[in-house]
Every structure is written in structure tokens, then in C-alpha cells.
ZADOKE-517469 format. One record per atom (N, C-alpha, C): residue in one letter; x, y, z. Coordinates in steps of 0.2 Angstrom, whole numbers, plus 5000, padded with zeros to 4 digits. Example, Ala and Ser with C-alpha at 12.3 -4.5 7.8 and 13.67 -1.06 7.14 Angstrom:
BEGIN
A506649725039/A506249785039/A506649845039/S506449895035/S506849955036/S506450005039/
//
This chain:
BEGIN
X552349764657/X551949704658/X551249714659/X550849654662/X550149664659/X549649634666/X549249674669/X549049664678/X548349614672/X548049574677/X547249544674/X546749614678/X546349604676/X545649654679/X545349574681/X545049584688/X544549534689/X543749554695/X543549584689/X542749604692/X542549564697/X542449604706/X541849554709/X541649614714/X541249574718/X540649604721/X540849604728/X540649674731/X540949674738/X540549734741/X540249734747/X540049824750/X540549824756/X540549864760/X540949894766/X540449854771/X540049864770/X539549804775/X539449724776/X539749704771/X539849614771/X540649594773/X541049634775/X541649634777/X542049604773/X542049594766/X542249564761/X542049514755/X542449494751/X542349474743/X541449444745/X540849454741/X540349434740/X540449374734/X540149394727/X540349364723/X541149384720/X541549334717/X542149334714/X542149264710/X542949284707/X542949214703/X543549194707/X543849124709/X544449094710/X545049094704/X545649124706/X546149094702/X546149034701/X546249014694/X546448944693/X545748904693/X545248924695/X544848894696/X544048904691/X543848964691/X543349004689/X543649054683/X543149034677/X543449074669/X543249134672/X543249174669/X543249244670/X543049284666/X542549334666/X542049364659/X541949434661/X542249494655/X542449584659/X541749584662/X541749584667/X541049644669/X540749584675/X540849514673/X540449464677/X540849484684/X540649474690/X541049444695/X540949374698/X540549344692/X540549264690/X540049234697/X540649204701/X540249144707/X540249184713/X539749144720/X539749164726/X540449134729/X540949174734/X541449154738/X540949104744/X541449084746/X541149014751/X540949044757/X540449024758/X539949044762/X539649084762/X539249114755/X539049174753/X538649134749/X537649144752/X537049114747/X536749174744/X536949194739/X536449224735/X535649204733/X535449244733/X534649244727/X534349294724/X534149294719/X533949354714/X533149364714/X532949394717/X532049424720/X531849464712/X531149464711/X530949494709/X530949574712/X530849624711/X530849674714/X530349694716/X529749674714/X529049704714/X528649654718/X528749584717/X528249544721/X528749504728/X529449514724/X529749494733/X529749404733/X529649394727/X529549304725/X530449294722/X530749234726/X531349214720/X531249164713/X531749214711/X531849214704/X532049134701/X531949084702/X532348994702/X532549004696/X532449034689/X532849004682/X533349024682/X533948984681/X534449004680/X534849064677/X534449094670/X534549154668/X533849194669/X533949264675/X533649304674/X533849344678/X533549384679/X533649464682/X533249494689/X533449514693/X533049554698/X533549594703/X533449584708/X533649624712/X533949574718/X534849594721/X535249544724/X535149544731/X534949484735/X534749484740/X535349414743/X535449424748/X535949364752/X535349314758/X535349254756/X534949224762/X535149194770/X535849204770/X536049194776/X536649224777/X536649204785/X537549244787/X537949214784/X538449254784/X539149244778/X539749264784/X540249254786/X540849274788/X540949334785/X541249354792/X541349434789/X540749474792/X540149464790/X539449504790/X539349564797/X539349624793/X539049684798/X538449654801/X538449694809/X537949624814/X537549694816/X537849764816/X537449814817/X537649884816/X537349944816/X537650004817/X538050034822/X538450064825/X538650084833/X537950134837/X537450104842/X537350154844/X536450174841/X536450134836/X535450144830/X535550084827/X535450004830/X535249944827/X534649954825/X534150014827/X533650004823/X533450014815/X534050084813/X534050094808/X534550044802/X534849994806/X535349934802/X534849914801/X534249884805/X533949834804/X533349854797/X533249914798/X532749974793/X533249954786/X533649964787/X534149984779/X534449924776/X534449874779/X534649774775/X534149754777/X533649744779/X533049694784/X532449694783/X532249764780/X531349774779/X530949764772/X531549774768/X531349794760/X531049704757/X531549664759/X531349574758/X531449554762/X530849534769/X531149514774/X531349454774/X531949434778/X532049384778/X532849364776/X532949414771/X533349434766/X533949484768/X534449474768/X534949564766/X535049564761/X534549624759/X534449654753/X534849704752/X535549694745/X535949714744/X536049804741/X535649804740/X535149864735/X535449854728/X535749814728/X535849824722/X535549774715/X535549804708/X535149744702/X535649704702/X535449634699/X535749584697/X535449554692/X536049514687/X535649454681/X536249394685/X535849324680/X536249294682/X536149254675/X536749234672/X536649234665/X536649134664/X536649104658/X536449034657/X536948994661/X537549004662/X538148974667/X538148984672/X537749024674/X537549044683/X537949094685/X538249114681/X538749174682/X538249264685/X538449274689/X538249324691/X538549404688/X538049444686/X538349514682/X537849564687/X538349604692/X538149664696/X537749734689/X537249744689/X536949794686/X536849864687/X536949874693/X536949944698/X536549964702/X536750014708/X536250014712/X535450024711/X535149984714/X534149974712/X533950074712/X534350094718/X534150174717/X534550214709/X534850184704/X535050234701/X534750174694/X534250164695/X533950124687/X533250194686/X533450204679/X533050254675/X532550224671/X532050264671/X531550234667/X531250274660/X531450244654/X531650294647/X531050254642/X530650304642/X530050264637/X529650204640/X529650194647/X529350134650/X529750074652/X530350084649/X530850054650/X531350044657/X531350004660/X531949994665/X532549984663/X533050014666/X533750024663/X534050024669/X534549984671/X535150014675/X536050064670/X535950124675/X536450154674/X537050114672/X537450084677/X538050034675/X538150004669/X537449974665/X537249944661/X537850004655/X537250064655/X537750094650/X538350134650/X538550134658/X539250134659/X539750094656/X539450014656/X539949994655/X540249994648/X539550004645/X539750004638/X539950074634/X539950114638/X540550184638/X541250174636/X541350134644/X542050134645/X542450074640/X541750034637/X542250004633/X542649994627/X542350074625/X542550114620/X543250134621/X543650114617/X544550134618/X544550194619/X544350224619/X544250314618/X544250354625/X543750314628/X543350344636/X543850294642/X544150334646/X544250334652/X544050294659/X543350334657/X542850344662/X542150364660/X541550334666/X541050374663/X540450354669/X539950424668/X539450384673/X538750414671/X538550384672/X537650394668/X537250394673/X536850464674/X536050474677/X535750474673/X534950484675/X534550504673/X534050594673/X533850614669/X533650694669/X532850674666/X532550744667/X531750754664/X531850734659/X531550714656/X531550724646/X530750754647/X530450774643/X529850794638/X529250734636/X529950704631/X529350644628/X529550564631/X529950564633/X530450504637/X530050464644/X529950544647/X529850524655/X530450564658/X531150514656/X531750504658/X532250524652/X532650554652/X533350544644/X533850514651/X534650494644/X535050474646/X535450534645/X535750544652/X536350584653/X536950554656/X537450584651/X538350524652/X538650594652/X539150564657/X539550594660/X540250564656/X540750584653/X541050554649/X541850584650/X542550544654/X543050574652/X543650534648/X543950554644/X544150524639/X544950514638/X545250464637/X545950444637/X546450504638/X547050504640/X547350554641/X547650544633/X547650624628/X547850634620/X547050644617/X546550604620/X546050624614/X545650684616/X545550714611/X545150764611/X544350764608/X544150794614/X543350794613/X543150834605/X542450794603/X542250824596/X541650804595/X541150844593/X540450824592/X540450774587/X541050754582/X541150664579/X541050624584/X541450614588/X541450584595/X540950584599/X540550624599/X539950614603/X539550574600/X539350594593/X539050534589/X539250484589/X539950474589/X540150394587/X540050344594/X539950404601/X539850334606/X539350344607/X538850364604/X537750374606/X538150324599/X538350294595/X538150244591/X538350174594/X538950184597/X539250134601/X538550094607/X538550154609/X538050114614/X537450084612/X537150114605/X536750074604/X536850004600/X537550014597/X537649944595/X537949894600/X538049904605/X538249874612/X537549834615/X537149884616/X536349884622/X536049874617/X535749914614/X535149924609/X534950014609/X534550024605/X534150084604/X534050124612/X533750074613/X533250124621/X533950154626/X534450114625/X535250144629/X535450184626/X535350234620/X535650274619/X535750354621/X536250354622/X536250424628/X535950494624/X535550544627/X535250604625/X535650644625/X536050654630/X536450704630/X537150664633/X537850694631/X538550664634/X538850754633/X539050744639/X539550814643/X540250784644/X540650824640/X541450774642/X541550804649/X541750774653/X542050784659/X542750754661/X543050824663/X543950824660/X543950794671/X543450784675/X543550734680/X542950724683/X542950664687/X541950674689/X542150694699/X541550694702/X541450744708/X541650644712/X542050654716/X542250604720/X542350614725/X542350564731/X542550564738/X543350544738/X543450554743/X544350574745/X544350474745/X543850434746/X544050374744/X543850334737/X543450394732/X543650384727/X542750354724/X542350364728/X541550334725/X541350414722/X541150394717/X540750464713/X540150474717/X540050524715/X539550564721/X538950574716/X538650524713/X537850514710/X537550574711/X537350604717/X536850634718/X537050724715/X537550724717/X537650784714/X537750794706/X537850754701/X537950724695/X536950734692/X536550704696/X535950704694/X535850784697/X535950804701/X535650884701/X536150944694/X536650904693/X536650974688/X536350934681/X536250874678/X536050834675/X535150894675/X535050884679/X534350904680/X534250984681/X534751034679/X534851074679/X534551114685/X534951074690/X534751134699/X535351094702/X535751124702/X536451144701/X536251204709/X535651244710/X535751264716/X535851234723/X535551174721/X535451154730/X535751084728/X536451074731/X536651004728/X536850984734/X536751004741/X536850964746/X537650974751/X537650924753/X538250934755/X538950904751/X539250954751/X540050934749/X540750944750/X540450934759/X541250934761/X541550864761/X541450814758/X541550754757/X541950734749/X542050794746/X542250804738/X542950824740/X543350774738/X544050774736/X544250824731/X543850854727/X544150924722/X543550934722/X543150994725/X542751044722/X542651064718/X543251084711/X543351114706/X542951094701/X542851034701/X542850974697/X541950994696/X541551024702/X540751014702/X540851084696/X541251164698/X541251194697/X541051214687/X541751154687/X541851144680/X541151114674/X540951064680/X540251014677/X539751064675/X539751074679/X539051154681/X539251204675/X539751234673/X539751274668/X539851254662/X539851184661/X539851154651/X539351114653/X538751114657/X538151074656/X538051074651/X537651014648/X537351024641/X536451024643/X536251004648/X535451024649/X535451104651/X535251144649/X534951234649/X534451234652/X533951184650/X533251214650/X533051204656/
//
């Protein structure tokens, strides 16, 4: 038989569903996680002047303008630093760190976190964006995308890429999804470099560990911080020796 997948938006700090769609009630679109659940006020800020966004189709960055059920009230022990890390950046706001658009239906499409958008040619890009259009290649698994030095860029596109159980990696395949993605996004998404990754660096609850991904990406692979929080270790071991940045 056949499970539906139904995209929505949640942190461990809103103590549940943020945006979702209702059964029966709310169409459904891959990737959107559509409407707000009830008693959840979104709004979409500009990121840079802090002003909201009112047209119905646009983009910025997801901020909540009131309490919600559920909602974390503090840290145990450093309300100062809760208040620091949802409360300063838009006051007024809990600022969710993360981008958002919201497209002509008023549907909402989570873009990734504001700290993992890459800037390629002058270009703002959220990672997620070209994740998703990775994964939506019958081929790919999985995938996750930072950002590295480039030369002439600023910024290149690096994917992290694992692929269906049976297929075999091939530099045809690597072409064909730097083609994929550009006929998905456009040009400026096209990945610079893709490293197959036979598993990506995970926590024992299963969030990929960004941080370590962009240090060997950026070829400093010595100092990656702490990793006693990595459900397989091996997995860094393995990424680290088929990098595809040298330089």
C-alpha cells in the first residue's frame, strides 16, 4: 500500500504543529506545509528592515505574532538567554529563524534556516530550496547542501548526495542532477561540486549536523567541533576522505 507524505512546519519550541494542512480540508502541495493550525498568527518580515511583508505572494523571514498553545514560556534556569534567542532579532515577534514564501493561495513554503542561506554571485539562496529539488530526482535518497569559498562566486554550491538503494554513482550522474537542478531553480542553483554520500553525519534523533558538513565542504575538516552527539561517527570519517574540495 501507499502512506500520503504531508509537509508541515513545527520546532521542539512551539510544542507542536505550526503550519499544516487539515485532512479533508486543506489541498495539499509536496513541499508546502500549506496553512496556519488554529491559534498560530504567522507573518513574513523583511529580513533587513524588520517591516511586514502584506502581499500575499512573497518572501522573507517567518516570525509568529502571538501566543499559540503549546508555546515554550522559557529556558530552565537562563530566561535571559530565551528571551535573547526568539525575542530580540524582530521585537515583538518570535522569530522563527527560519525563511519563508508565501505563494498567490496564501500557502506557506518553509525555505530553511535564515543561518544556512548562501550567497552565490550576489545572489540569496536558501539551501532547502536546492535540496529539495535534489531529492526530487527518482535517483537521490537524500541530500543536503552548504555553502564553501568559491574564487569567483563568493560562495559555490556544495551537495551532499545519497542515492537510492541499487544505483550506482557516476560522473553521468553527477551531470544529470547539476542539470536537474538547473531546470528545477534556475542557473544560479546549480550545484559546484556533489560528493555522493553513502550516509550524511546525524544526531541519534536523526537532524543532520550542518555544521560539520560545511567544515569539511570548506576543507577544515580539523576543527569540527564537538561530536559526541553523532549517532555513527564513521559516516564524518568516510565524507572527509572522498571530499571533492582539496584546495
Amino acid at each position: 500500500g501507499k502512506c500520503p507524505i504531508v509537509d508541515t512546519f513545527w520546532q521542539t519550541e512551539t510544542g507542536g504543529h505550526m503550519l499544516t494542512p487539515l485532512p479533508g480540508a486543506i489541498a495539499t502541495k509536496p513541499g508546502s506545509a500549506t496553512k496556519p493550525f488554529f491559534g498560530v498568527k504567522p507573518i513574513i518580515l523583511d529580513p533587513a528592515t524588520a517591516e511586514v511583508k502584506t502581499d500575499i505572494e512573497t518572501d522573507g523571514v517567518l516570525c509568529i505574532t502571538d501566543s499559540w498553545p503549546g508555546q515554550m514560556r522559557t529556558l530552565w534556569g537562563d530566561h535571559e538567554r530565551f528571551e535573547e534567542a526568539y525575542f530580540t532579532q524582530y521585537k515583538g515577534y518570535y522569530f522563527t529563524g527560519d525563511g519563508c514564501r508565501r505563494d498567490a493561495d496564501g500557502d506557506y513554503w518553509i525555505t530553511g534556516r535564515v543561518d544556512d542561506v548562501i550567497n552565490v554571485s550576489g545572489h540569496r539562496m536558501g539551501t532547502a530550496e536546492v535540496e529539495s529539488a535534489l531529492v526530487a530526482h527518482e535517483k537521490v535518497a537524500e541530500a543536503a547542501v552548504v555553502g564553501y569559498p568559491h574564487p569567483v562566486k563568493g560562495q559555490g554550491i556544495y551537495a551532499y548526495v545519497t542515492l537510492m538503494n541499487g544505483i550506482e554513482p557516476s560522473e553521468d550522474l553527477r551531470k544529470e542532477l547539476v542539470k536537474w537542478v538547473r531546470t528545477e531553480i534556475g542557473p544560479i542553483a546549480s550545484p559546484d561540486l556533489i560528493q555522493w554520500a553513502p550516509g550524511l553525519p546525524k544526531t541519534r534523533s536523526g537532524k543532520i549536523m550542518r555544521r560539520i558538513l560545511r567544515k569539511i565542504a570548506e576543507n577544515d575538516f580539523g576543527a569540527l567541533g564537538d561530536t559526541s552527539t553523532l549517532a555513527d561517527p564513521s559516516v564524518v570519517d568516510e565524507l572527509i576522505e572522498n571530499r571533492m574540495n582539496r584546495g
